[in-house]
Each structure stands twice: as C-alpha cells, then as structure tokens.
C-alpha positions, 0 to 999 in steps of 0.5 A: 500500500502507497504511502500517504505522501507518495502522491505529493512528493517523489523524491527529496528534490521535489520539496524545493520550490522554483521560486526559491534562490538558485546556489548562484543567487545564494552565492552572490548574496554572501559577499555583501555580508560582513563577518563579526569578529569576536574577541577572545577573553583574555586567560586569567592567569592570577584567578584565585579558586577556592574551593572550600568556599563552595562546599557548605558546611566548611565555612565559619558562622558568627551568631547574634542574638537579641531579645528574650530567653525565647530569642536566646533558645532559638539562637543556641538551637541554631548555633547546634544545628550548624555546629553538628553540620560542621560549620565552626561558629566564631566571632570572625566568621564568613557569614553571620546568621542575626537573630532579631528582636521586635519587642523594643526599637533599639534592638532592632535598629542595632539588627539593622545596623548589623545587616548593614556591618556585614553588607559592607563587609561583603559577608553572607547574611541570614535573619531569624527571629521576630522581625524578618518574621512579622516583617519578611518586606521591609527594604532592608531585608530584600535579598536576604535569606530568612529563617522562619520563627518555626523554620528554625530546625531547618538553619541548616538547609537556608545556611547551605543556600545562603553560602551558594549565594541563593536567597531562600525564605522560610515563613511557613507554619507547621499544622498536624491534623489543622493544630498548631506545632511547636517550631523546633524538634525537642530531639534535635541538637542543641548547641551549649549554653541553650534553651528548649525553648517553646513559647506562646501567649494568649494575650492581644497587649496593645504595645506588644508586636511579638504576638505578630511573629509568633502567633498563637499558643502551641503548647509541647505535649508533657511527654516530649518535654519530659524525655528532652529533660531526661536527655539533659540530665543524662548529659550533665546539666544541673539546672533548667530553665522552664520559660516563655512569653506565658509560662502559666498559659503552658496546656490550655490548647492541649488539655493540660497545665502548668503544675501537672507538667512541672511536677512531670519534671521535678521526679526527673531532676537528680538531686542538688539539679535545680529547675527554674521558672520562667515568666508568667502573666498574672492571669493565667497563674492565679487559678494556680497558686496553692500549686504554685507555692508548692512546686516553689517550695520544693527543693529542687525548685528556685523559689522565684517566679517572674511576673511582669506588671506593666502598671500599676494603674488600672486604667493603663492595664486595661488601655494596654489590653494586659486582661488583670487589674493591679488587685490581681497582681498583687494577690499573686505576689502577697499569696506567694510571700506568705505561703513560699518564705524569701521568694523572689518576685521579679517584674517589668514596668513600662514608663510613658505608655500613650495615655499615662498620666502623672497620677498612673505613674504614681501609682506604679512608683507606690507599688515599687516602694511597697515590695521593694522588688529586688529584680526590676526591669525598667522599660522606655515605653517606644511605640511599634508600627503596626501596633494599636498602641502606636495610633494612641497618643502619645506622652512626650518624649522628655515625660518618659525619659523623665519618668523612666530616669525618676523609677530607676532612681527609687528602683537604685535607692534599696538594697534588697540584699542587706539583710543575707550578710552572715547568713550560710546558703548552698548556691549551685555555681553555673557560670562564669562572670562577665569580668571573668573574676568570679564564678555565678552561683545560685541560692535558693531565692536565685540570688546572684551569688559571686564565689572564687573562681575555682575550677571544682566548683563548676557545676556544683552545689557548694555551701557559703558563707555570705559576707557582702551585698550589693545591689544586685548580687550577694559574695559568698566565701565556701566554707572549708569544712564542707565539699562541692557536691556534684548534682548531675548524674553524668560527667558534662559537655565541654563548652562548645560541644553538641547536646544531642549527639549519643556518642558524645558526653556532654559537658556544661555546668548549666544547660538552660532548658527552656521550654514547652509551647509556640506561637505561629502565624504564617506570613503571606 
C-alpha cells in the first residue's frame, strides 16, 4: 500500500520550490555580508579558586542574638544545628546568621545596623527571629535569606543556600491534623549554653508586636518535654530553665497545665539539679497558686517566679489590653510571700505608655516602694508600627525619659540584699562572670551569688558563707569544712560541644532548658 505522501512528493528534490534562490543567487548574496569578529577573553592567569568556599558546611558562622530567653533558645538551637553540620561558629566568621528582636526599637535598629556591618563587609547574611518574621518586606531585608520563627530546625538547609549565594525564605507554619506545632524538634541538637525553648501567649497587649511573629499558643505535649529533660540530665546539666512569653498559659490548647507538667519534671531532676521558672502573666497563674507555692517550695525548685506588671494603674492595664487589674497582681505576689518564705518576685514596668498620666505613674512608683522588688526591669515605653498602641497618643518624649530616669532612681535607692550578710546558703555555681573574676552561683531565692573562681566548683552545689551585698548580687566565701557536691548524674559537655549527639558526653555546668509551647502565624 502507497504511502500517504507518495502522491505529493517523489523524491527529496521535489520539496524545493522554483521560486526559491538558485546556489548562484545564494552565492552572490554572501559577499555583501560582513563577518563579526569576536574577541577572545583574555586567560586569567592570577584567578584565585577556592574551593572550600563552595562546599557548605566548611565555612565559619558568627551568631547574634537579641531579645528574650525565647530569642536566646532559638539562637543556641541554631548555633547546634550548624555546629553538628560542621560549620565552626566564631566571632570572625564568613557569614553571620542575626537573630532579631521586635519587642523594643533599639534592638532592632542595632539588627539593622548589623545587616548593614556585614553588607559592607561583603559577608553572607541570614535573619531569624521576630522581625524578618512579622516583617519578611521591609527594604532592608530584600535579598536576604530568612529563617522562619518555626523554620528554625531547618538553619541548616537556608545556611547551605545562603553560602551558594541563593536567597531562600522560610515563613511557613507547621499544622498536624489543622493544630498548631511547636517550631523546633525537642530531639534535635542543641548547641551549649541553650534553651528548649517553646513559647506562646494568649494575650492581644496593645504595645506588644511579638504576638505578630509568633502567633498563637502551641503548647509541647508533657511527654516530649519530659524525655528532652531526661536527655539533659543524662548529659550533665544541673539546672533548667522552664520559660516563655506565658509560662502559666503552658496546656490550655492541649488539655493540660502548668503544675501537672512541672511536677512531670521535678521526679526527673537528680538531686542538688535545680529547675527554674520562667515568666508568667498574672492571669493565667492565679487559678494556680496553692500549686504554685508548692512546686516553689520544693527543693529542687528556685523559689522565684517572674511576673511582669506593666502598671500599676488600672486604667493603663486595661488601655494596654494586659486582661488583670493591679488587685490581681498583687494577690499573686502577697499569696506567694506568705505561703513560699524569701521568694523572689521579679517584674517589668513600662514608663510613658500613650495615655499615662502623672497620677498612673504614681501609682506604679507606690507599688515599687511597697515590695521593694529586688529584680526590676525598667522599660522606655517606644511605640511599634503596626501596633494599636502606636495610633494612641502619645506622652512626650522628655515625660518618659523623665519618668523612666525618676523609677530607676527609687528602683537604685534599696538594697534588697542587706539583710543575707552572715547568713550560710548552698548556691549551685553555673557560670562564669562577665569580668571573668568570679564564678555565678545560685541560692535558693536565685540570688546572684559571686564565689572564687575555682575550677571544682563548676557545676556544683557548694555551701557559703555570705559576707557582702550589693545591689544586685550577694559574695559568698565556701566554707572549708564542707565539699562541692556534684548534682548531675553524668560527667558534662565541654563548652562548645553538641547536646544531642549519643556518642558524645556532654559537658556544661548549666544547660538552660527552656521550654514547652509556640506561637505561629504564617506570613503571606
């Protein structure tokens, strides 16, 4: 049977047409055609190749973080990812990963200012944290690689982009089943000091960006949170840190509270180990009080509680949006005064917020010399964009610098401490002071307790007699007769070392463990 082009088409010839161009008319037509020469690249003789700077996980990595204790965990989350992948963390370092804060101004123009030290540093840049989070277009974050407040057990994956010069953003929230998950995997590595960190906050505070970044309430369940801890002592930390925006909102989203996961925790911490609480707001710690008073009462436990007041004036908390009045902050810190002997209340004070009036202030420089509050965290009331607090109006700058300058001078005008001098404590030594003089230990009360420098005293729990005080820390001279006590139940990290890591024993005389819930919101 013919084919179906048979009929149309003899042979190849037959395709060219008689009005196409003869090979003489093609011919003719090529001299009027000029050639385009191209120039030869000159060979690069002195071309420096560096290979290693192509191979992720080979170069160095500087980490800055601002902010909270959540902001802390998250950093040393990271730092142990990158450390475990092989990239060596140092001060002089081919990239910098920033880790941001959203809560004041100045911290993030110093976020800023840093990106833009590295920019003109030509150094790679990675942003974590609050402000790319609630914030991914602001101009100067364009062309940066940014690592989601729930992305951050993935640093790893953006930091190998980032060394390959690609831009990779990680904004995304992590649902099971449509319920929120906590950001980070409590089985994966962590770098020394560092937090398990998991945050949330069921409040709407009106001067507050933070709840933009990172969401709703998504709490741990007990169980992983218990075994991260049994990780932790089986590596040789002595004392935790249990923190967050709320610590007494931890379970409302999954059934359970505070007190039911902190006495989870006290059965597995070994004896001289301590645990610490972290903040919580007055709302969701006073239907736990008797409980609370109990769990501060336990020797394992640091009898302190941080509770932040804002204000003492009612009509400031409700403009804040803070769900308590000043009547409830106080029963909380009466209650724990009586049924919990030396407890140490801390809190926050914010000077100037829009609609504070001299009266206000009053009232919050009253409830200050009433308690006498030995930790206070003074703060300069700066307006958010984008918060409600920002489109109120606002007091002068000069009342709140005024105002600020004026409860710092009261905060400054006590001693909290005076009366400890010739008392004997058992303080548990964590760290190192910033003057590098000294060793920081701990009392019962979580008083600052400054102790000689000597290198058997890490990480023990030792006895001491009280012989200064200062403003905000106690000196105390061990006494002879007694020795160190070793808390933990394993030999500790070496500084610098990996938590995590089942072939590696861990060595680090404080492992701050903060931890529990989270807080999401996906970025459009």
């Amino acid at each position: 049977m013919p084919s179906a082009c048979e009929s149309l088409i003899e042979d190849i010839e037959d395709m060219v047409s008689s009005n196409d161009p003869t090979p003489q008319e093609r011919q003719s037509a090529r001299k009027s055609i000029i050639p385009r020469f191209r120039k030869k690249r000159e060979q690069q003789t002195n071309e420096e190749i560096n290979t290693d700077s192509l191979i992720p996980g080979t170069q160095t990595i500087w980490m800055k973080t601002w902010g909270c204790s959540h902001n802390n965990s998250d950093g040393e989350y990271m730092a142990g990812q990158l450390a475990a992948s092989g990239y060596k963390m140092t001060a002089e370092a081919d990239l910098w990963v920033l880790n941001s804060c959203t809560v004041k101004n100045p911290a993030e123009d110093h976020f800023r200012n840093s990106i833009k030290k590295a920019q003109e540093q030509q150094k790679k840049v990675v942003v974590a944290g609050c402000v790319p989070q609630a914030q991914p277009r602001m101009d100067y974050l364009k062309g940066l690689s940014i690592i989601g407040v729930q992305q951050i057990d993935r640093v790893v994956e953006v930091v190998d982009e980032a060394v390959k010069g690609h831009s990779v953003r990680l904004l995304g929230q992590k649902k099971d089943g449509g319920r929120r998950l906590g950001g980070a995997r409590l089985d994966l590595l962590i770098f020394f000091p560092c937090c398990l960190c998991l945050f949330s906050c069921l409040n709407a505070c009106t001067y507050c960006k933070t709840k933009h970044a990172r969401g709703d309430l998504a709490s741990y369940p007990i169980e992983e949170l218990v075994e991260r801890a049994k990780q932790s002592f089986q590596e040789g930390v002595c004392e935790i840190w249990l923190t967050s925006e709320d610590t007494g909102a931890y379970g409302r989203d999954i059934g359970t509270d505070l007190p039911t996961l902190l006495w989870r925790l006290v059965e597995e911490i070994p004896e001289g180990a301590m645990l610490r609480l972290g903040m919580t707001n007055p709302p969701y710690i006073l239907e736990h009080l008797e409980e609370m008073a109990k769990i501060l009462n336990h020797p394992r436990v640091y009898a302190f509680l941080h509770v932040p007041v804002q204000s003492a004036s009612d009509s400031v908390l409700m403009d804040m949006k803070r769900e308590y009045c000043i009547d409830d902050f106080r029963k909380v810190v009466d209650f724990l005064k009586e049924r919990v002997p030396g407890v140490t209340i801390a809190t926050d004070i914010i000077c100037g917020f829009p609609g504070e009036t001299e009266e206000d202030f009053q009232e919050t420089m009253e409830l200050v010399r009433h308690y006498k509050f030995p930790s206070l965290f003074i703060n300069q009331f700066y307006p958010r964009p984008g918060t409600p607090a920002a489109k109120m109006e606002q007091v002068p700058a000069h009342v709140k610098k005024q105002r600020t300058k004026e409860l710092s001078q009261l905060f400054h005008s006590y001693n909290p401490y005076d009366h400890e001098v010739g008392v004997r404590q058992h303080v548990l030594v964590t760290e190192e002071s910033f003057d590098a003089q000294f060793h920081v230990a701990h009392n019962k009360y979580y008083e600052q307790v400054l102790v000689p420098k000597r290198s058997e005293f890490k990480g023990k729990m030792i006895e001491v007699d009280i012989y200064e005080a200062g403003k905000h820390f106690l000196k105390g001279r061990p006494v002879e007769e007694s020795k160190p006590f070793t808390p933990s139940i394993a030999e500790p990290l070496q500084k610098g070392q990996v938590s995590g890591l089942s072939q590696v024993i861990t060595h680090t005389f404080i492992f701050l463990v903060t931890f529990f819930f989270s807080f999401f919101s996906s970025i459009s």
